[in-house]
C-alpha positions as CSV (number, residue, x, y, z in Angstrom):
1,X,36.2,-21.7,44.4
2,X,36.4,-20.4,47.8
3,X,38.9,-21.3,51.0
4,X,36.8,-23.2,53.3
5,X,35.6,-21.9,56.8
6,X,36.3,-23.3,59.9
7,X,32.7,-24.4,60.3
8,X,33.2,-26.6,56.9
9,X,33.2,-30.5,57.7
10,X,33.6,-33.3,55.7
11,X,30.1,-34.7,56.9
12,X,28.5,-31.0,55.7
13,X,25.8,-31.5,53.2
14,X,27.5,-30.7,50.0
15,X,26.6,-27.1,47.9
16,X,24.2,-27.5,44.9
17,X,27.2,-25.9,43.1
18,X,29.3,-28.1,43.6
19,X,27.1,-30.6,41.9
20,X,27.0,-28.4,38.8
21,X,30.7,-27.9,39.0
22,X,30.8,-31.3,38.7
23,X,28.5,-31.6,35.6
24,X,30.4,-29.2,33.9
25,X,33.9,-30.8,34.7
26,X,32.2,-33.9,32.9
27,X,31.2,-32.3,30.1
28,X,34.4,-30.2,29.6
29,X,35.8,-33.6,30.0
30,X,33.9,-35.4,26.8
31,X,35.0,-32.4,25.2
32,X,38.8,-33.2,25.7
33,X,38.5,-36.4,25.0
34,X,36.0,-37.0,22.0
35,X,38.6,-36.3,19.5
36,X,41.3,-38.8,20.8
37,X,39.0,-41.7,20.4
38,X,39.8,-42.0,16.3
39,X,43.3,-42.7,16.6
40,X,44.2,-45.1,14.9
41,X,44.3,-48.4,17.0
42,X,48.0,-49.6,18.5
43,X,49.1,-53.6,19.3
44,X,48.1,-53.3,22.8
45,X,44.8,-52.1,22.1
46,X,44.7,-54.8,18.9
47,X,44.8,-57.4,21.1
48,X,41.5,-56.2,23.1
49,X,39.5,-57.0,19.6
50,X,38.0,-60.2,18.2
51,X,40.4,-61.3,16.4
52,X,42.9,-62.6,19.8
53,X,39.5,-63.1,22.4
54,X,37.0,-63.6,19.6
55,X,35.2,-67.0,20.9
56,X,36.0,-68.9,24.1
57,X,39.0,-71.1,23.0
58,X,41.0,-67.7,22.0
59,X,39.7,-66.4,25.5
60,X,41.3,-69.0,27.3
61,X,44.1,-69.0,25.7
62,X,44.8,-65.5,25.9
63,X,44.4,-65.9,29.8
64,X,46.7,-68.5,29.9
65,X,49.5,-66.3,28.6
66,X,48.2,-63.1,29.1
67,X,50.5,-60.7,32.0
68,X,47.1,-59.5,33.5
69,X,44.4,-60.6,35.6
70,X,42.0,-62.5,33.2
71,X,39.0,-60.0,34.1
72,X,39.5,-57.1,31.4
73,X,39.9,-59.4,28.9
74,X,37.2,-61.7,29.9
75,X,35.3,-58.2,29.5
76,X,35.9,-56.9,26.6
77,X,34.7,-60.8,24.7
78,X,31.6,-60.7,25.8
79,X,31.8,-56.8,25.0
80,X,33.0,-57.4,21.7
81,X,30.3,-60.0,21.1
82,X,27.5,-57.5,21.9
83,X,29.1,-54.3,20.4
84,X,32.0,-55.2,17.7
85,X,35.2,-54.7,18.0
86,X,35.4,-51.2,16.6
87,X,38.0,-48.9,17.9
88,X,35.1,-46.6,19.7
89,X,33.0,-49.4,20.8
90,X,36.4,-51.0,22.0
91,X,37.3,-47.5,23.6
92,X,33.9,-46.8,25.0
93,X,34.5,-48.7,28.2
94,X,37.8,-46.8,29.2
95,X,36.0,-43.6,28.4
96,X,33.2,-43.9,30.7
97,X,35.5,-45.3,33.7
98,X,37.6,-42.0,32.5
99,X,34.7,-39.8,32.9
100,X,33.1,-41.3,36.1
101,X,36.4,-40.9,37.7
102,X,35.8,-37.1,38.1
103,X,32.9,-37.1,40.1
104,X,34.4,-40.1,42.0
105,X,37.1,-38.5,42.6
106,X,34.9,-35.5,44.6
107,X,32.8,-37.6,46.4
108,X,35.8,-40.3,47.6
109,X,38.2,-37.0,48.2
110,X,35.5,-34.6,50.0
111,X,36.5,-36.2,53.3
112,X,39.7,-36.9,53.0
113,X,40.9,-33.1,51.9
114,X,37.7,-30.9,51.5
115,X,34.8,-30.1,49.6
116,X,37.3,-27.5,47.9
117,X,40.4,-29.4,47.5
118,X,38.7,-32.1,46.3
119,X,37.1,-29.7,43.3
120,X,40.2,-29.0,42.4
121,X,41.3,-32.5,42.2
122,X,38.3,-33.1,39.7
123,X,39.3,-29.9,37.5
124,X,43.2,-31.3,37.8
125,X,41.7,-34.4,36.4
126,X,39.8,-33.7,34.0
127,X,42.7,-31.1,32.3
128,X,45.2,-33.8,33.3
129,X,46.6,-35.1,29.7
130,X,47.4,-38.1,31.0
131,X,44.3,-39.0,31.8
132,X,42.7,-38.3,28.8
133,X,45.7,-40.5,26.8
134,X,44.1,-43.2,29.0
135,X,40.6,-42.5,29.0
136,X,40.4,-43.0,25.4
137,X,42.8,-46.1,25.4
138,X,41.5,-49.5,24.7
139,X,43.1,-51.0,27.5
140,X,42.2,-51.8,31.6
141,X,44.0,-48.2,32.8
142,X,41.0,-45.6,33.3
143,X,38.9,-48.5,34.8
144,X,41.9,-48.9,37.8
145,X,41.2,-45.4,38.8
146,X,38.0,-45.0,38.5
147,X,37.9,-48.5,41.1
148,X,40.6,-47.2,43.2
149,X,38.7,-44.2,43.9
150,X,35.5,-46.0,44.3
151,X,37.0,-48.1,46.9
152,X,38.6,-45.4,49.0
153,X,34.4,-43.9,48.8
154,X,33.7,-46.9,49.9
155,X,35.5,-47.9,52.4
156,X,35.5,-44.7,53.6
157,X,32.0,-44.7,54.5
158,X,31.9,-48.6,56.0
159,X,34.4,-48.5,58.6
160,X,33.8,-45.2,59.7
161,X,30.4,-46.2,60.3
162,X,28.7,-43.2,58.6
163,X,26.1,-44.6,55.7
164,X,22.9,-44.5,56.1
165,X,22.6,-47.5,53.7
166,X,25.3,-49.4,55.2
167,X,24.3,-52.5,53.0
168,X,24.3,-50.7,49.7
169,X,28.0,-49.5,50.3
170,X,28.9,-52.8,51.4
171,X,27.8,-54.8,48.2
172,X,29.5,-52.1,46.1
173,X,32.6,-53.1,47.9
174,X,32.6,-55.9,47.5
175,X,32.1,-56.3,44.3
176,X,34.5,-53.5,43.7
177,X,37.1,-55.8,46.2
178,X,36.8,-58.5,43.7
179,X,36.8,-56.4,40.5
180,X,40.3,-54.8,41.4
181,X,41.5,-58.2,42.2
182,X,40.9,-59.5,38.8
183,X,42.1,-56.1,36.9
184,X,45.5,-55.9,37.7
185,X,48.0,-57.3,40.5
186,X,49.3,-54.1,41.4
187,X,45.7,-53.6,42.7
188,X,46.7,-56.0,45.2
189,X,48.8,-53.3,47.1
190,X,45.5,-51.5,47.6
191,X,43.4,-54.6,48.9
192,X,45.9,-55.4,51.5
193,X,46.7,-51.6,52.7
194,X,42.9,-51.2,53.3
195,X,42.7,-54.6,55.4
196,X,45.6,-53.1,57.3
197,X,43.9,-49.9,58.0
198,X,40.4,-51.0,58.6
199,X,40.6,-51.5,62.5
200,X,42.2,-48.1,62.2
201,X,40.2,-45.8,60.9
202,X,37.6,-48.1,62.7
203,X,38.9,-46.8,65.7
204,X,39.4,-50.7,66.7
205,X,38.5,-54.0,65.6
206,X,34.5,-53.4,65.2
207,X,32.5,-55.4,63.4
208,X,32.6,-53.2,60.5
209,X,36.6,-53.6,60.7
210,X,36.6,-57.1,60.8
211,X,34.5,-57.9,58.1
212,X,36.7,-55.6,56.0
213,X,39.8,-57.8,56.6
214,X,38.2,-60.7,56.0
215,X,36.9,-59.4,53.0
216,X,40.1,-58.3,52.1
217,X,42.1,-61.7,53.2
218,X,40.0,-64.1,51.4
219,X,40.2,-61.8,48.4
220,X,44.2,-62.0,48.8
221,X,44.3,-65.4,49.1
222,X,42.0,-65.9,46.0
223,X,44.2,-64.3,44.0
224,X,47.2,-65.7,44.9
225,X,45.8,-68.9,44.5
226,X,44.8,-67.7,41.0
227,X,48.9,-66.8,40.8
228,X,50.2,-70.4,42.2
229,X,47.9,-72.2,39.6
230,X,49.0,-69.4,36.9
231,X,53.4,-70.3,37.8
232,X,52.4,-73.9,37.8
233,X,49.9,-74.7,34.7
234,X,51.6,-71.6,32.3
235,X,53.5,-68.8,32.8
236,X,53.5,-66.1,35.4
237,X,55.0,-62.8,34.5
238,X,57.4,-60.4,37.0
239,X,58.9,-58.2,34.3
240,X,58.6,-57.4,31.0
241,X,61.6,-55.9,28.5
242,X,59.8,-52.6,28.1
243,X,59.9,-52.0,31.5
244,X,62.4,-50.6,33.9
245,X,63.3,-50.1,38.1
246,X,61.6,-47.5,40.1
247,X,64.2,-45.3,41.5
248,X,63.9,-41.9,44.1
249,X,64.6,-39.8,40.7
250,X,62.1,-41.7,38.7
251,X,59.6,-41.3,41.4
252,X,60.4,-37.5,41.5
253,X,59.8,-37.3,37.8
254,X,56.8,-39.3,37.8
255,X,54.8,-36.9,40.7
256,X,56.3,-34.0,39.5
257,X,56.7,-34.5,36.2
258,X,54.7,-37.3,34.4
259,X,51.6,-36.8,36.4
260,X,51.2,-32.8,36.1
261,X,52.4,-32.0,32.3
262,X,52.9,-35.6,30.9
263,X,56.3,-34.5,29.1
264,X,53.7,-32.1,27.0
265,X,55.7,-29.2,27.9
266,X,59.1,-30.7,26.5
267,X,57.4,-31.7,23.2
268,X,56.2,-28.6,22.4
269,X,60.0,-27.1,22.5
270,X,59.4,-23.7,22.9
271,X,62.4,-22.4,23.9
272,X,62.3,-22.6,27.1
273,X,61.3,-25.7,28.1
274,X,63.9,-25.8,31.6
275,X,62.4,-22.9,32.8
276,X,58.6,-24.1,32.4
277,X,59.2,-27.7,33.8
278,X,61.5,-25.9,36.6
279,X,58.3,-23.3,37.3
280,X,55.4,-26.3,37.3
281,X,57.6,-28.9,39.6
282,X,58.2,-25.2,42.0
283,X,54.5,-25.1,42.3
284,X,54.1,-29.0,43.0
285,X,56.7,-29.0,45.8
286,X,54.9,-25.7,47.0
287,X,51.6,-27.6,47.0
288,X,52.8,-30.5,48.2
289,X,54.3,-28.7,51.6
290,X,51.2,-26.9,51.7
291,X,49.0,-29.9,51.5
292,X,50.6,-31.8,54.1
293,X,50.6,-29.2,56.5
294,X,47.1,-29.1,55.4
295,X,46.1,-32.5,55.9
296,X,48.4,-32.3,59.6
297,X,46.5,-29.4,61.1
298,X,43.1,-30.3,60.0
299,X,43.3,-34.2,61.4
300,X,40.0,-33.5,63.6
301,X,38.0,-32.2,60.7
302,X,39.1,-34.9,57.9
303,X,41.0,-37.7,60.0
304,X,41.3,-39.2,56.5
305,X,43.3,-37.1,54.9
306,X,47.0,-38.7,55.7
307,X,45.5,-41.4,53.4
308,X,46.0,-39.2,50.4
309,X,49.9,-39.8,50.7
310,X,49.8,-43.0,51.4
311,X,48.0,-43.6,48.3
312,X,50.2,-41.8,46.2
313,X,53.0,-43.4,47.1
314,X,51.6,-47.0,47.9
315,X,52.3,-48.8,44.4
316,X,55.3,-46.6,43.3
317,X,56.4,-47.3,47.0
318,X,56.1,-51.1,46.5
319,X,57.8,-50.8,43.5
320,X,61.0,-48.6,45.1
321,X,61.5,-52.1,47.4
322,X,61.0,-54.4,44.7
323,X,63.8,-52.8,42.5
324,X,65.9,-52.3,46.0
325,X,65.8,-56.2,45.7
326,X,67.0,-56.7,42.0
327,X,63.3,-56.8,40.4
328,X,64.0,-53.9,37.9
329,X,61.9,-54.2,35.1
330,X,58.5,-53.5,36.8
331,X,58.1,-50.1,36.4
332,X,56.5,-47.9,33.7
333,X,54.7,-44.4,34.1
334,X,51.0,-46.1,33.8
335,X,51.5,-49.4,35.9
336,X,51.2,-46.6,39.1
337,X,48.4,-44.5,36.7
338,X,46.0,-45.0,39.9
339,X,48.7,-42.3,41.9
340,X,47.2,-39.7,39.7
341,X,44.7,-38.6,41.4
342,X,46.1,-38.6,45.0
343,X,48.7,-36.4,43.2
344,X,45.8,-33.9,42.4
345,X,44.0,-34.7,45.4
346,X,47.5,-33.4,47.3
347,X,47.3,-29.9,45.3
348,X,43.8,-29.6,46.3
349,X,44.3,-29.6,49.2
350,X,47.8,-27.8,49.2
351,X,45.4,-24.6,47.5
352,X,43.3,-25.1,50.2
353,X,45.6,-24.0,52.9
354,X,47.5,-21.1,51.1
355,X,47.0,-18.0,52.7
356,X,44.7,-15.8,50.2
357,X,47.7,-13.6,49.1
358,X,49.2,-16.7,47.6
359,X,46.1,-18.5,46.7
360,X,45.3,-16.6,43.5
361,X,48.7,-16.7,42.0
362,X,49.8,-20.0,42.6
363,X,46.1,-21.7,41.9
364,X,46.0,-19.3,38.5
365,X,49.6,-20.5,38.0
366,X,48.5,-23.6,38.0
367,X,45.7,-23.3,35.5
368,X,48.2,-21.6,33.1
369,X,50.6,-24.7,33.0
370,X,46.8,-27.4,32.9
371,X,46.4,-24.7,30.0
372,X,49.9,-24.7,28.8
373,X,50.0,-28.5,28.6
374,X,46.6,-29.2,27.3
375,X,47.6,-27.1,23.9
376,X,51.0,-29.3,23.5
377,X,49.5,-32.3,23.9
378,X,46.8,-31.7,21.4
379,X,49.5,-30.6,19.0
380,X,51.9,-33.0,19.6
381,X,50.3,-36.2,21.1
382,X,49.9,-37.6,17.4
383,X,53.7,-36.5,16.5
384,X,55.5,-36.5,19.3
385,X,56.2,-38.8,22.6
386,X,54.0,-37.0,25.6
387,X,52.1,-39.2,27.9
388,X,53.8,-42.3,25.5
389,X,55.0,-42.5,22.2
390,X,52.2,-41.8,19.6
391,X,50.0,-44.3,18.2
392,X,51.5,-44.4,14.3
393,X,49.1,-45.0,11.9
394,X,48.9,-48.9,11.4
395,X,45.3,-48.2,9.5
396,X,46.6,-46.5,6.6
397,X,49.5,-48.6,6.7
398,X,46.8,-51.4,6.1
399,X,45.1,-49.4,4.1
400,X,47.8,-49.4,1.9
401,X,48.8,-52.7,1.7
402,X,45.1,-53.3,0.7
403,X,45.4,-51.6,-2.0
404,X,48.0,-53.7,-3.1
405,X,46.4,-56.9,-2.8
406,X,43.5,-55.3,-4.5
407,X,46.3,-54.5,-7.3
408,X,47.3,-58.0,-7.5
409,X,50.2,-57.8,-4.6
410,X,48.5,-61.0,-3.4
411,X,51.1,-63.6,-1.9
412,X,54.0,-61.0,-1.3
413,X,55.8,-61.2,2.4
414,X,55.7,-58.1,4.3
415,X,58.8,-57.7,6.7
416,X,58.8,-55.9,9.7
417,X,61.2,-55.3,12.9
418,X,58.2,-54.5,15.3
419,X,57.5,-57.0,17.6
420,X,53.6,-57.3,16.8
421,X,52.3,-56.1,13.9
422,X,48.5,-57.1,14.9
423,X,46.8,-53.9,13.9
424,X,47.5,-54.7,10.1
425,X,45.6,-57.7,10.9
426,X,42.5,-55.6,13.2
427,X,42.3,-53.5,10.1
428,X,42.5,-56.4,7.1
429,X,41.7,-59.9,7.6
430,X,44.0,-60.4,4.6
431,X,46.9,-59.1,6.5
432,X,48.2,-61.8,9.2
433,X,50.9,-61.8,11.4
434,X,53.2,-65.3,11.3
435,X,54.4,-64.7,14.6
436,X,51.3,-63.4,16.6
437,X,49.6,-66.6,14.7
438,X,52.2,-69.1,16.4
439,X,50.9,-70.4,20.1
440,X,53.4,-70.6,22.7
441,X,53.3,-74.4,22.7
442,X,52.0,-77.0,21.0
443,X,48.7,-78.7,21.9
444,X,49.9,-81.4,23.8
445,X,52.8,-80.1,25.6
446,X,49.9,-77.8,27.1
447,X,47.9,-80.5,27.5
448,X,50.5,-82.7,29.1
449,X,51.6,-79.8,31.7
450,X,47.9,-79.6,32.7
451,X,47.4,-83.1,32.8
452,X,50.1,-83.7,35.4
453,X,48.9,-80.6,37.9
454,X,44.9,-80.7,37.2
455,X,44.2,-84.3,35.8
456,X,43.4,-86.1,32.5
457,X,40.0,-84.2,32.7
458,X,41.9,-80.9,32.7
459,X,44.5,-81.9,30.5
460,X,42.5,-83.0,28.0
461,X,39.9,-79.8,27.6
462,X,43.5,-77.8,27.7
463,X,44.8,-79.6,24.6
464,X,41.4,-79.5,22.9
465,X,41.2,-76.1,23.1
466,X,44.2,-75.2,22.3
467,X,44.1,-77.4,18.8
468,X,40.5,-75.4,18.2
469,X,43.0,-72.3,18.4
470,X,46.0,-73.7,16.6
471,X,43.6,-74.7,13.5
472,X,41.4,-71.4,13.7
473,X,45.0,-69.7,13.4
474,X,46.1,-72.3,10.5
475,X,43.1,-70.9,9.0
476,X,43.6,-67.4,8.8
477,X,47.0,-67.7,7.7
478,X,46.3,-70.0,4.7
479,X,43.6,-67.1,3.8
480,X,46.2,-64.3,4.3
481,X,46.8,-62.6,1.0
482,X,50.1,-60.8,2.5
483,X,52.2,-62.7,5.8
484,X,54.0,-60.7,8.0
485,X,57.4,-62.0,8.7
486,X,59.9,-60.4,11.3
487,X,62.7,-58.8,9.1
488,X,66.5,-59.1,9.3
489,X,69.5,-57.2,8.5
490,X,70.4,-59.0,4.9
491,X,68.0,-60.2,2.6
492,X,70.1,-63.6,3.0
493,X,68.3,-63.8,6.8
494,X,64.9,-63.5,5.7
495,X,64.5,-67.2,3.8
496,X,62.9,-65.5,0.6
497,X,63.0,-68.4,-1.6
498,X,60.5,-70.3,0.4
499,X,58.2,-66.6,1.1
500,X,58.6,-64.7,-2.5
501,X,55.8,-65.1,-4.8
502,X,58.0,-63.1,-7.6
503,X,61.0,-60.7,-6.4
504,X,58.7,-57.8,-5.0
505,X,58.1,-57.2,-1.2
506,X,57.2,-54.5,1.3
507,X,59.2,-53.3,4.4
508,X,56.8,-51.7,7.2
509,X,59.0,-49.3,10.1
510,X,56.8,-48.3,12.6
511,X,59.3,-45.3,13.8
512,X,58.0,-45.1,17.4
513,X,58.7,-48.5,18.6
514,X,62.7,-49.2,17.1
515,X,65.3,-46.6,17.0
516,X,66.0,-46.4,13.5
517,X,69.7,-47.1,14.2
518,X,68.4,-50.5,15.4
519,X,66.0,-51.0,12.8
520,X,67.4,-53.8,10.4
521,X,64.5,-52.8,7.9
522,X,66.9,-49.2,7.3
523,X,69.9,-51.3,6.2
524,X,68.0,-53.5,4.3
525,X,67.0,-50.4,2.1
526,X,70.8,-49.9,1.2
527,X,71.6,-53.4,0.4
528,X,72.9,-53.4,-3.4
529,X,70.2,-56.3,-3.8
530,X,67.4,-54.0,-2.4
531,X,65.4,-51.0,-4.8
532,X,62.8,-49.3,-3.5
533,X,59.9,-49.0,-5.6
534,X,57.7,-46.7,-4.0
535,X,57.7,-45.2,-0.4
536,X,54.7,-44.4,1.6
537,X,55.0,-42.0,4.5
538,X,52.5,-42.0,7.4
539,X,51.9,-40.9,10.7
540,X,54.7,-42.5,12.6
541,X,54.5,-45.0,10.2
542,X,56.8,-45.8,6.5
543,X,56.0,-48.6,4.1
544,X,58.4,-49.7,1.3
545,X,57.5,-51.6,-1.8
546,X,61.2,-52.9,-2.9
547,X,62.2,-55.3,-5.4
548,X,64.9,-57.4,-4.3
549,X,67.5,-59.2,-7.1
550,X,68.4,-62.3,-6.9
């Protein structure tokens, strides 16, 4: 890659090279990420498959309760009912929104930081462990970039009146507008800070200006319509446990430590972990004072660029002043996962702007840490928490416990501390989960809360499907051949006379989602009532047969 020339402009027709970078970005990038997409499936990912949005009454239901924007889910049921529910076909979508994100990511970032700094975002991108752990995740994550960058592209081109095919770009916008909307609320932040800056970069209110904050304002006041129906017919969501605040040091860590090595470095405990993380956070505060000198004195050439900070910081920013007034569970690394590449969109352009004697050090000290990181997490992304705690291995787990049924286990409980225990359940129908089988209320109190906002009309479809869902859930758990119950501390807690078949059971500890410390399964294990039959060990993952005396 080479420092661009004065004579370079954002509006330049791009190199032919460049185009083949790009392919071969894309294709370094299915390498990266082909052999992530066989991990075994996790609860979050679980509840993308048939068996929560399988027909239409489990689709609405789903959306009633469900934290997100009904869009992704809505998705992946019709999806599902084309494709199955496999874990690739179910991480297929993600996959491609991961992959078309790197040439998004040059042709949004071209004008806003440089044909060259926005290469390197790409190559940052497609190294970036983090984004593969999301590319290959069966969840809404890789789509949000790739339609955050897609947007900026778009909007890019509309209100600074330079498309050709002014109604093409238009369209695409607008159908991106409403597909952020519906993907996630953080989104929101986005929606509104381009309505803001529309007669901005418009260089007034234009017509083109305009019609973007319309656009924008009716597809605000859409969703929080969608919102104010959500708070009054269900439940809306403004935390969640698992969460926690935004704060100046976690926003530090997060640019200059989440988003570049994705903790890979510190799992890989090589001795001098300090050192490393201390070296790769020197060069992103380097690149960072380099890019925004970079993006000051080159304001003429891309007048866009300050919007690669304010993008950056625009949801984690929103987040700062929530926590600042006592909302401080909204923050986790990949609600702001659309920050990542304005981080490497910044370090473009940062490279950009060294002067050549530092160029080829710093850039080739940053391919060493891409490098560096990339080996960690492939050796310890199964074993060890990098971008987020590993997916343990629910589908032997099943596996097992499939085996027993086959052996005549039929009828036994399973007992578990982890909150949802769904994947038993993606990977054997004959494995159900009492709790995840329980609705959140019955039929008619549904029915009756709908009936008072909406109407009998309303109210009456609400209870009805609901009941569809109860009994399809009655269903499964009379055909269960093992229940999953939540466990306790003392076989006294877990009400065995009404769930033993004969005195054998099975404990299941998935290790990456309890401390073991808290886990009441462990002191079940030493209880004089308790011996352990046999003990299977898998990936992140332990399953106890036990007999337990009366």
């Amino acid at each position: 890659m080479e420092l661009p020339s004065p004579t370079h402009t954002a509006l330049a027709t791009t190199p032919q090279r460049a185009y083949w970078l790009i392919a071969g970005f894309v294709l370094v990038a299915i390498a990266l990420r082909w052999p992530l997409l066989d991990r075994s499936v996790w609860f979050d990912e679980a509840c993308m498959s048939s068996q929560r949005v399988g027909n239409w009454e489990q689709l609405l239901a789903t959306i009633y309760v469900d934290i997100h924007p009904p869009l992704y889910i809505t998705f992946m049921h019709l999806w599902n009912g084309l494709f199955g529910d496999s874990a690739l076909s179910m991480r297929l979508p993600p996959l491609l929104a991961g992959l078309g994100s790197i040439p998004l990511m040059f042709w949004a970032g071209r004008s806003l930081v440089g044909d060259t700094g926005a290469l390197w975002g790409a190559l940052l991108l497609t190294l970036s462990p983090v984004h593969i752990w999301y590319s290959v995740e069966a969840r809404l994550y890789a789509p949000m970039v790739f339609s955050t960058l897609l947007m900026v592209g778009t909007f890019d081109r509309i209100a600074t009146g330079r498309p050709s095919r002014t109604g093409l770009w238009w369209t695409v916008h607008l159908i991106n507008l409403a597909v952020m909307l519906a993907l996630h609320y953080y989104l929101a932040v986005y929606v509104v800070l381009f309505a803001v800056l529309a007669p901005i970069v418009a260089g007034g209110f234009t017509k083109a200006a305009r019609r973007l904050m319309l656009a924008h304002g009716i597809g605000i006041l859409l969703l929080a319509a969608f919102v104010l129906a959500k708070r009054e017919l269900g439940e809306f969501e403004t935390s969640q446990d698992y969460m926690r605040a935004m704060t100046p040091a976690e926003l530090y860590e997060f640019v200059f430590g989440w988003c570049w090595t994705a903790h890979t470095l510190i799992a890989a405990r090589f001795g001098l972990d300090d050192l490393a993380a201390w070296s790769q956070q020197a060069i992103g505060i380097v690149l960072l004072a380099s890019s925004l000198w970079h993006i000051a004195h080159t304001r003429k050439l891309y007048p866009l660029g300050p919007l690669v900070p304010v993008m950056l910081l625009a949801i984690p920013g929103l987040l700062l002043v929530a926590a600042a007034f006592g909302f401080d569970r909204t923050y986790i690394e990949r609600s702001c996962l659309t920050s990542l590449p304005f981080v490497f969109l910044l370090a473009g352009a940062g490279l950009t702007a060294l002067p050549r004697r530092l160029y080829l050090p710093i850039s080739g000290g940053l391919l060493l840490f891409a490098t560096a990181s990339l080996i960690a997490f492939f050796r310890h992304y199964d074993k060890d928490w990098t971008v987020y705690k590993p997916n343990s291995d629910w589908r032997s787990a099943a596996a097992y416990l499939g085996a027993e049924i086959q052996a005549g286990g039929s009828g036994r409980p399973v007992f578990t501390a982890t909150p949802n225990a769904r994947p038993l359940a993606y990977y054997d129908v004959r494995i159900q989960d009492v709790k995840n089988l329980r609705a959140p209320m019955a039929p008619e109190e549904i029915g009756r809360k709908v009936r008072n906002r909406l109407g009998d009309w309303f109210g009456d479809y609400a209870e009805r499907t609901f009941r569809v869902v109860s009994a399809h859930n009655d269903r499964l758990l009379q055909g269960a051949a093992l229940r999953v119950y939540q466990a306790a501390a003392d076989p006294a807690q877990l009400d065995l006379p009404a769930r033993m078949r004969d005195d054998v059971c099975y404990f299941v500890r998935d290790e990456w989602h309890i401390p073991a410390d808290q886990d009441p399964t462990n002191r079940l294990l030493v209880h004089p009532r308790i011996t352990v039959l046999e003990k299977k060990q898998f990936e992140g993952m332990t399953v106890h047969k036990v007999r337990i005396a009366k």
